[in-house]
N, C-alpha and C positions, 0 to 999 in steps of 0.2 A: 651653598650646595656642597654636601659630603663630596667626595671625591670617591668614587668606582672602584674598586677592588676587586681583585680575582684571589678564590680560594683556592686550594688543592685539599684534600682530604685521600690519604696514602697510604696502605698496608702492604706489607711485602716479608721475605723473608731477612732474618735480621743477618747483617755481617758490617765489616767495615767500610766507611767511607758515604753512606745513604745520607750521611746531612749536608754532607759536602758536593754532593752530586744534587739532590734534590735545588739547594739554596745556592750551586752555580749556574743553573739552569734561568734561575731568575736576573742574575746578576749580570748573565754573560747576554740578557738580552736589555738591560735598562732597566730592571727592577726594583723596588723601595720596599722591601719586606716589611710592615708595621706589624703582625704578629706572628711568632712561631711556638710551635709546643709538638712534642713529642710524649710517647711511653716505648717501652720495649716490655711485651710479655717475653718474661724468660722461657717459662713450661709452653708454651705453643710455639716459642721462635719465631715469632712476627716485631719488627718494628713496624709502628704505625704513626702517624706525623700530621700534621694540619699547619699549612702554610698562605698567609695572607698576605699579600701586595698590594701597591698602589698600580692603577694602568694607566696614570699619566708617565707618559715616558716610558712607557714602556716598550719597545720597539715590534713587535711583534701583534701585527692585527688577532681579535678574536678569534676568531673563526679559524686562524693558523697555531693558535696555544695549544690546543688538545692534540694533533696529529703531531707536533714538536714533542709535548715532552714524552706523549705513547711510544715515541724513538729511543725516548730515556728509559721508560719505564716495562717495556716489554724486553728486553737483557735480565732484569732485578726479578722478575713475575710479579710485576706488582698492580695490586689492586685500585684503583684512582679515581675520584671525582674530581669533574672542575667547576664550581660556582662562579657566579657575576652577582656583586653585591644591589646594580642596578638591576635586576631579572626579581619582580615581586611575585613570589608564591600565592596561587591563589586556594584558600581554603574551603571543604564543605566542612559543618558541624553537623555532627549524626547526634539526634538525641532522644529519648522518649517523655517521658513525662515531668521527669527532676529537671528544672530550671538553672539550679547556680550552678553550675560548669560552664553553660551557656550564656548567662549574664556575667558573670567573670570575663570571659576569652571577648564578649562585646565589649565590654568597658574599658578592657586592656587594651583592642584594639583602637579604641575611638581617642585612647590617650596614650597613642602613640606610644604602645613599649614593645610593639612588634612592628614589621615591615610585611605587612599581606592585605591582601585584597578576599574576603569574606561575602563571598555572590550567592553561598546557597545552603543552606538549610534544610535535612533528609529525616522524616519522624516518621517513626512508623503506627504515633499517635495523632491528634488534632489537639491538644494542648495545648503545647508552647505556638502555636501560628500567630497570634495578637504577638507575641515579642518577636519574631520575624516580619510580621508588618509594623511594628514601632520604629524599630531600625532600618526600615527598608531593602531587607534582605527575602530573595526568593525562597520560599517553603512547599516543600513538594511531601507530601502525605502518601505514605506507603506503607497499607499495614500489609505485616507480615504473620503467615504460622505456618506448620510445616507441610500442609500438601501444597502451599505455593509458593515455597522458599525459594528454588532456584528462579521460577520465571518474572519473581519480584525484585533479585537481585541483579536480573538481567536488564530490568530497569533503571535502577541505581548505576549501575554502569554505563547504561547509555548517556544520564542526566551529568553522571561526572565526566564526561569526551562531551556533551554538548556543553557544559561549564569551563570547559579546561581546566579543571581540578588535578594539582600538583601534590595535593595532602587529605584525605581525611582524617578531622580528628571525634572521635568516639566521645562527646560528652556524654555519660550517660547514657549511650544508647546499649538500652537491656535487651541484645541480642545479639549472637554467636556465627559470626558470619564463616560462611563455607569454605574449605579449600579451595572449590574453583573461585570462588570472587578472590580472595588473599594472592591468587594465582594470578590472574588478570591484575590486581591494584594493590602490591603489594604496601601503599606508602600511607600505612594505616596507625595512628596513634590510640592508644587506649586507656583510660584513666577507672584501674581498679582500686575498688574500697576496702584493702588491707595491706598489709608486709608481705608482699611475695616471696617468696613463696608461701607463706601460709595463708591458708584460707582461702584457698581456689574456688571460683566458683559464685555461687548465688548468696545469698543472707551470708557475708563474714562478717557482718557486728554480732549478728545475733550467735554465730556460733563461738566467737570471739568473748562474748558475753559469758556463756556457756561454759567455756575452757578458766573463764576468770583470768585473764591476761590483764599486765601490771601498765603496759600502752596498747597502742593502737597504731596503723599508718595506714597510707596511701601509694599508691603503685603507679608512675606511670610508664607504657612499655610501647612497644610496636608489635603489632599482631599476626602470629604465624596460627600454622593448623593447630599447635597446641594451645588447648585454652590455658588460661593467661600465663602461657611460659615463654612467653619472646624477650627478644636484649631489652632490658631496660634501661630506659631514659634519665628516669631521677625519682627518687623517695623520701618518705619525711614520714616522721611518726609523733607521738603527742600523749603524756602521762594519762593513765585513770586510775579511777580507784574503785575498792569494793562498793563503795557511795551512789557509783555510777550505775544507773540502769540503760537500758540498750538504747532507748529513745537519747541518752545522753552522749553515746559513743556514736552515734548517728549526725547528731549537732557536733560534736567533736570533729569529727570523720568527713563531713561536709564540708570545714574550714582549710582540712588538707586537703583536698582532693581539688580543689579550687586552686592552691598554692601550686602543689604537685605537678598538677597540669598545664599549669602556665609555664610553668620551670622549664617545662618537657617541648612542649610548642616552641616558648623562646630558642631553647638550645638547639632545635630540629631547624627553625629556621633562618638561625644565624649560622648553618651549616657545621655547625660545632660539636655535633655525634656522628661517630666513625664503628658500624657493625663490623663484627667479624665473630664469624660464628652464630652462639647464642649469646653474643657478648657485646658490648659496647664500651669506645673510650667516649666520653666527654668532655671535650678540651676546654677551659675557664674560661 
């Protein structure tokens, strides 16, 4: 059996002595730090930090960690989360029609390269439901257009508080979710099929194609009201050439996006992205 870990994940404004305060905090109650990593943006003036423990021996019950170090942490103005490595995320996949984002993130998870629990399945097609009943995951069909966008997403909200959904992540789901939902659930991941920022939006192979661009990439990000301009997670891009026609930047484009998005789940769930702003660190 792993052994439990508590995480912190930290931003505040920068000055002397935060690593010294943060890592006595641990120490001064029985601590085993196994990882630490920091950045300091200079131009915003934030230090921001990601600290890992062991909670054997550590003197200090749960349930008394958060309200200890908010002691620390509200003098500094600082921003905090606390993780439990034992506490498993439970995930919905939102998808429409396109399958591998969704066959990937299963296969990932059945060979164990994540730590999550995948109970439900939200399409606002009937196509992928045979690969949610293969794997014995619930599928709930909800189509969507716009005279019944909000009272359809009022649905989707209820099905994630009846799941206890801690994450949705967007495989492929072709569709632009509203303020008010992002408002209510803001812990939404999204896997777009270009280099963000270019190519916002709908067809980026094909305008991609169009512009005759030298590569290609994949985006993945968290989802605010702007369309696809939230802190991003992680990217990756991949050669083409004049050779290429769109159908082949599509098959290209497909094998990032698969990649991309795993990257981006992993990191999100091993607590290892820290927003601030429109911006994200991603500690290794």
């Amino acid at each position: 059996m792993t052994t439990p870990t508590a995480t912190l994940l930290i931003s505040c404004p920068d000055q002397q002595g935060l690593v010294a305060k943060f890592a006595n905090f641990i120490y001064a109650n029985g601590g085993n730090i196994i990882h630490a990593d920091q950045h300091t943006d200079l131009a915003a003036g934030l230090f921001l930090t990601r600290l890992e423990w062991q909670l054997t021996g550590f003197n200090l019950p749960r349930e008394f960690i958060a309200p200890a170090f908010n002691a620390i942490a509200q003098p500094l103005n600082a921003k905090w989360e606390l993780h439990f490595s034992d506490t498993v995320p439970r995930i919905a996949i939102w998808v429409s029609k396109q399958d591998h984002c969704l066959f990937d993130l299963i296969w990932r998870h059945r060979a164990k390269e994540f730590t999550a629990e995948i109970p439900l399945i939200i399409s606002n097609h009937l196509q992928l439901q045979e690969v949610a009943e293969q794997f014995g995951i619930d599928y709930h069909h909800i189509p969507i257009n716009k005279d019944h966008k909000l009272e359809q997403e009022a649905k989707q909200l209820e099905l994630l508080h009846q799941y206890k959904i801690d994450v949705v992540v967007l495989a492929k789901y072709m569709q632009i979710l509203s303020a008010d939902f992002i408002a209510k659930f803001p812990q939404v991941i999204n896997i777009h099929h270009s280099f963000l920022p270019a190519f916002v939006g709908a067809n980026p192979y094909h305008k991609a194609f169009e512009r005759g661009v030298k590569i290609i990439g994949a985006t993945a990000h968290y989802v605010t009201s702007d369309l696809d301009a939230g802190p991003i997670i992680e990217q990756d891009v991949v050669r083409v050439s004049h050779r290429d026609e769109v159908e082949d930047l599509i098959r290209k484009g497909k094998d990032l996006e698969r990649v991309v998005l795993a990257r981006a789940v992993r990191s999100h769930l091993q607590n290892r992205v820290l927003v601030y702003g429109n911006r994200t660190v991603v500690f290794e």
